[in-house]
KOLLUMMAR-125912 format. One record per atom (N, C-alpha, C, O, CB): residue in one letter; x, y, z. Coordinates in steps of 0.001 Angstrom, whole numbers, plus 500000, padded with zeros to 6 digits. Glycine has a CB too. Layout:
REM KOLLUMMAR-125912
AXYZ;...
//
This chain:
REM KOLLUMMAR-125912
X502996455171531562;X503188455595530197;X502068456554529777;X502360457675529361;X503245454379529264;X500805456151529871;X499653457192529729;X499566458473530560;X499017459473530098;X498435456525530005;X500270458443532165;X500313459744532389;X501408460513531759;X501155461715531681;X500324459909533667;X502451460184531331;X503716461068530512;X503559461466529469;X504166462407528960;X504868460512530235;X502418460579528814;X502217461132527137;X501170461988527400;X501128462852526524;X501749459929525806;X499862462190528656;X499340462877528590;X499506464842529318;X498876465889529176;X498587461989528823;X500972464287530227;X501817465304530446;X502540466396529187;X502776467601529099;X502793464578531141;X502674465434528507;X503636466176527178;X502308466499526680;X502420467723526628;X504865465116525938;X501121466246526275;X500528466655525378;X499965468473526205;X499881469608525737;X499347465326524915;X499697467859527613;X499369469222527957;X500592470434528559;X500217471510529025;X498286468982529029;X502181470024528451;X503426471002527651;X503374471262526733;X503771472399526477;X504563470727527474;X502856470405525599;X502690471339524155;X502220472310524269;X502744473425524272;X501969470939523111;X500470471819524452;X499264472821524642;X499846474337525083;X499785475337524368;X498176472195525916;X500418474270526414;X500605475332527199;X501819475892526566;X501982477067526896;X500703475008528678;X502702475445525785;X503900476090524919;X502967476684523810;X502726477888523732;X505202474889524261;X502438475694522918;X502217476632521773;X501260477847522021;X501449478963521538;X501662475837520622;X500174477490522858;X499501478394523108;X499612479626523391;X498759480459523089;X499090478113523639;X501032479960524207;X501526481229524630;X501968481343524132;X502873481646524908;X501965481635525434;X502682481499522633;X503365482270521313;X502618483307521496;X501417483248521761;X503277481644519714;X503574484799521310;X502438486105521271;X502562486423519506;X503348486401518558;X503059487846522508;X501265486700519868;X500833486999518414;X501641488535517578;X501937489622518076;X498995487232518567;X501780488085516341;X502447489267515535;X501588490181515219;X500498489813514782;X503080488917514300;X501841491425515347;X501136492443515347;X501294492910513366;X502300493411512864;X501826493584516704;X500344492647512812;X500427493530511257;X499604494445511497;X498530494519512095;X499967492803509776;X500559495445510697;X499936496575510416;X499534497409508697;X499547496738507665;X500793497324511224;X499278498601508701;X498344498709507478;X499424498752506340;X500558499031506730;X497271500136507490;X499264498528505031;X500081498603503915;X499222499529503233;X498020499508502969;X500438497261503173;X500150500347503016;X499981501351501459;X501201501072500516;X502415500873500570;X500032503273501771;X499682501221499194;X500305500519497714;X499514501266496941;X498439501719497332;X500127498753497344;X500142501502495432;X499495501958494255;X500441501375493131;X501526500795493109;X499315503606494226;X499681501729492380;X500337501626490910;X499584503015489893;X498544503607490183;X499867499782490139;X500228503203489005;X499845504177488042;X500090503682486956;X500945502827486728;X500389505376488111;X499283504231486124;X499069504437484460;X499168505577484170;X498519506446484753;X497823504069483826;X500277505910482884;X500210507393482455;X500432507529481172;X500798506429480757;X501127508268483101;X500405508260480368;X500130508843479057;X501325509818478584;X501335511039478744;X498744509635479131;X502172509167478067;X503434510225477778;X503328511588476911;X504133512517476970;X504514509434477016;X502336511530476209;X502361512844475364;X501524513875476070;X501736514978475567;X501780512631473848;X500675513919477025;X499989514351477757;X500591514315479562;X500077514866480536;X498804513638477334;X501166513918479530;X501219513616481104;X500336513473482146;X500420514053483229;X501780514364481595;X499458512667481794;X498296512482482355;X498453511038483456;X498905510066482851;X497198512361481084;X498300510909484204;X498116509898484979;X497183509351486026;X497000509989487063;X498886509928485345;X496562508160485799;X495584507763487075;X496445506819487586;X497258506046487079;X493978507116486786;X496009507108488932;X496704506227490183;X495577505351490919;X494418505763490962;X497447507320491429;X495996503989491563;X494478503079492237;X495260502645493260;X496286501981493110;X493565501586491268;X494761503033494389;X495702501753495274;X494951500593495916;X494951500125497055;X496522502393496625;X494326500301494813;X493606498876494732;X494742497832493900;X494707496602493946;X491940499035493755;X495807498717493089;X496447497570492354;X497904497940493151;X498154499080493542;X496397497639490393;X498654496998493294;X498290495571492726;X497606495133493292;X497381495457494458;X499068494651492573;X496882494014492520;X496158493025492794;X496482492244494013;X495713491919494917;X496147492320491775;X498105491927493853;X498470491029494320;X499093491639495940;X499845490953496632;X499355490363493254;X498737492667496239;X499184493635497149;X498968494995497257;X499721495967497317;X500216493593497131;X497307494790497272;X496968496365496919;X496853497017498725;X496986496304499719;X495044496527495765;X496618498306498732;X496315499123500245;X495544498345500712;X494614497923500024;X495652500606500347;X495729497945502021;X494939497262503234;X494976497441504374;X496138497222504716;X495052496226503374;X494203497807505480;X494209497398506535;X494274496398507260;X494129495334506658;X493735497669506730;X494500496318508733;X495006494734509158;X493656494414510762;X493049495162511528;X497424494814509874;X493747492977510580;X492880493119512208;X491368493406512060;X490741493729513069;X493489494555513233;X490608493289510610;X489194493270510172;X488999495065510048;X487936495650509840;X488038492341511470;X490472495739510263;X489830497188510047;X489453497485508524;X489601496545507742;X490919498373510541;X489129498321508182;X488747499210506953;X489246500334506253;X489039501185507118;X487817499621507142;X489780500979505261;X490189501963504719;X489548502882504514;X488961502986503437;X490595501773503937;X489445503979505625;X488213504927505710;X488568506325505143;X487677507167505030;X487704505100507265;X490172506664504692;X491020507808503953;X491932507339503299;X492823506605503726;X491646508781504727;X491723507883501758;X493270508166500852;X493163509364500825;X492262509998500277;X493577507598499254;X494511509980501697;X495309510994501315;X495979511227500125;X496976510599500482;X496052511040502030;X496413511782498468;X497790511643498208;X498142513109498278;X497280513984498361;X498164510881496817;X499693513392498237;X500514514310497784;X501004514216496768;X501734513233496636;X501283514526498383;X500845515250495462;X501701515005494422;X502635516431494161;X502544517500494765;X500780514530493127;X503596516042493001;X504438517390493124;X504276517899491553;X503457517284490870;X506275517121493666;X504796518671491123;X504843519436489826;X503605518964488713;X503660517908488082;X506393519159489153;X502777519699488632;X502221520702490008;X502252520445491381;X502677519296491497;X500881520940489981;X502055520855492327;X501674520757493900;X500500520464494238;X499736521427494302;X501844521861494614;X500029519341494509;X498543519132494605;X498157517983495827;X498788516970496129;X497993518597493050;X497324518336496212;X496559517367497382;X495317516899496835;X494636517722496223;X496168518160498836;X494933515796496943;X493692515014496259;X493457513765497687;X494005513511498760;X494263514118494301;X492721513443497168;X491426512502498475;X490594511481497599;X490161511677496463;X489882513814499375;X490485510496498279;X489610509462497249;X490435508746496576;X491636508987496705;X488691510101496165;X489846507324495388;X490466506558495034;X489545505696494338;X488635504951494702;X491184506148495933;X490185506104492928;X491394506574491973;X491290507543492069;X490142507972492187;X491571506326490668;X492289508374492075;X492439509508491284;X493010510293489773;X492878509631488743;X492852509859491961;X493409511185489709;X493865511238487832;X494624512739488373;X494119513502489197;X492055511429486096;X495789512913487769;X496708513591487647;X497529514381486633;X498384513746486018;X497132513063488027;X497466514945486522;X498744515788485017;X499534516502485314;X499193517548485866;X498271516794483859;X500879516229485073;X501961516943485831;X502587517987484853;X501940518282483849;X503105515889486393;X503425518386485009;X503812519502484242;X505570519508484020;X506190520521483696;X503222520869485069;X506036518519484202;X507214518520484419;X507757516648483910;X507008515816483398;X507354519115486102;X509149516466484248;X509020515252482997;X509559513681484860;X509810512489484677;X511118515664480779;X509539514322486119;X509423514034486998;X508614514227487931;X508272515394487735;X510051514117487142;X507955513790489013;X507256513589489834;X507126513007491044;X508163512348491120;X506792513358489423;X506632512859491855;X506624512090493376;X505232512163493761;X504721513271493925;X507609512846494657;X504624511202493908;X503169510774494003;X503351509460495780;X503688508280495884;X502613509724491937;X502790510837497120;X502830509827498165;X501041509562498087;X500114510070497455;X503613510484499860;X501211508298499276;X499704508084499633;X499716507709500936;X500620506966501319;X498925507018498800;X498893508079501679;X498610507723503014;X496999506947503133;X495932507361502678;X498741509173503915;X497138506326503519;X495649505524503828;X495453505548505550;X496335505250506355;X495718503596503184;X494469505857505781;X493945505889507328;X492827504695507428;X491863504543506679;X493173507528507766;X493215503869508572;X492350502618508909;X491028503086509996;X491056504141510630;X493458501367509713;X490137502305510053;X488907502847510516;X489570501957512218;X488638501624512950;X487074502238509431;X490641501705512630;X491014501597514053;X492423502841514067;X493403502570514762;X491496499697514496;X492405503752513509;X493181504862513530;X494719504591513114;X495483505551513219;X493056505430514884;X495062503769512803;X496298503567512357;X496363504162511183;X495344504805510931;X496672502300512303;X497506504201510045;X498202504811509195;X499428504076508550;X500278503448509181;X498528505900509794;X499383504259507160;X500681504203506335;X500609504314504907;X499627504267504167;X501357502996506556;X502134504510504588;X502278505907503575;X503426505047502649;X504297504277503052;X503002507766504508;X503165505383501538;X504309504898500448;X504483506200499059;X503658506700498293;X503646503102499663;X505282506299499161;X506018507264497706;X506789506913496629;X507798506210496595;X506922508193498045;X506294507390495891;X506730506603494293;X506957507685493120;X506244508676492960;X505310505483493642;X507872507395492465;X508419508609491603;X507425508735490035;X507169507532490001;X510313508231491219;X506886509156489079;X506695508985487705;X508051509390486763;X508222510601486627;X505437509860487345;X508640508848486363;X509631509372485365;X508829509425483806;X508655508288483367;X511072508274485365;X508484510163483199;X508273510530481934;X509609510460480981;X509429510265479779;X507685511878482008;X511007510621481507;X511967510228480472;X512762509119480625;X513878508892480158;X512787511169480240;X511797508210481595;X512568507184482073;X513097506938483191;X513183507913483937;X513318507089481536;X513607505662483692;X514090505596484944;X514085504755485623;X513079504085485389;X513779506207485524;X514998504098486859;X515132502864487535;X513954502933488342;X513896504051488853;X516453502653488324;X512771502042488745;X512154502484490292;X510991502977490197;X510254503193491159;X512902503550491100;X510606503301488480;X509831504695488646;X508334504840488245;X508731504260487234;X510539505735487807;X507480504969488114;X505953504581487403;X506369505155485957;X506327506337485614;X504296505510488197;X506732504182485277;X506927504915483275;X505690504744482855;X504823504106483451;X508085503932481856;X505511505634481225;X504410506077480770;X504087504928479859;X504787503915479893;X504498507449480182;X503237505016479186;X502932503997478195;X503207502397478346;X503630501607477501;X503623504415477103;X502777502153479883;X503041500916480004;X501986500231480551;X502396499133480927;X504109500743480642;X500684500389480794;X499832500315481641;X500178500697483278;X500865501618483718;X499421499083481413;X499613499887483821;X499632499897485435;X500786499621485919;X501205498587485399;X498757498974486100;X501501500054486671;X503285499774487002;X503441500660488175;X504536500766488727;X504576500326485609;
//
C-alpha cells in the first residue's frame, strides 16, 4: 500500500510538473480625457488602473510610440496632450518592452459622440 501511494504521488509530481507554461505577452492600454469646446485631449496609458500598458516576464516599458490623426501627429512619452482639429479622431499606441517585444491598441475620440469611442467631458474613458 505505501509503495502505490508513493507511486501516485511521484505520477502526479511528474504530470503536473510538465504542464508548459503560457506564454503572456505585452498589453497596450490608454484612456483619455478631453475637453469639448477646445478639443484638447490628454492620453496616459497608465489608466486604467485596472489594466493599464504592461509588459510581461519582469520586462519593462522602455517606448510609447502614439499615432494620432487630424491633425497628423507622432508623439513619444507618457502622458501626452493633444488637440485635434476635427470632431473625429484615431489615437494608436505602441509600447516597446525592454526584452524587445511590442503591442499596439487604437481607439477613436468622437467629439459628437459615439459607440466605442473616448467622449469629451467625461473624465478618463
Amino acid at each position: 500500500m505505501r509503495r502505490i501511494l508513493l507511486g501516485t504521488i511521484l505520477i502526479l509530481a511528474v504530470v503536473l510538473g510538465s504542464s508548459p507554461a503560457v506564454a503572456i505577452g505585452p498589453t497596450a492600454n490608454f484612456q483619455g480625457s478631453c475637453l469639448a469646446f477646445s478639443k484638447n485631449c490628454d492620453f496616459d496609458a497608465s489608466k486604467p488602473a485596472a489594466n493599464p500598458s504592461a509588459c510581461a516576464g519582469g520586462a519593462f516599458i522602455i517606448q510609447y510610440d502614439w499615432t494620432l490623426t487630424n491633425p497628423s501627429a507622432t508623439k513619444t512619452g507618457n502622458p501626452i496632450t493633444q488637440t485635434f482639429n476635427s470632431t473625429t479622431a484615431s489615437v494608436t499606441l505602441k509600447i516597446t518592452c525592454s526584452d524587445g517585444r511590442e503591442a499596439s491598441i487604437t481607439r477613436s475620440v468622437c467629439f459628437s459622440g459615439g459607440s466605442g469611442c473616448i467622449l469629451p467631458d467625461q473624465g478618463y474613458n
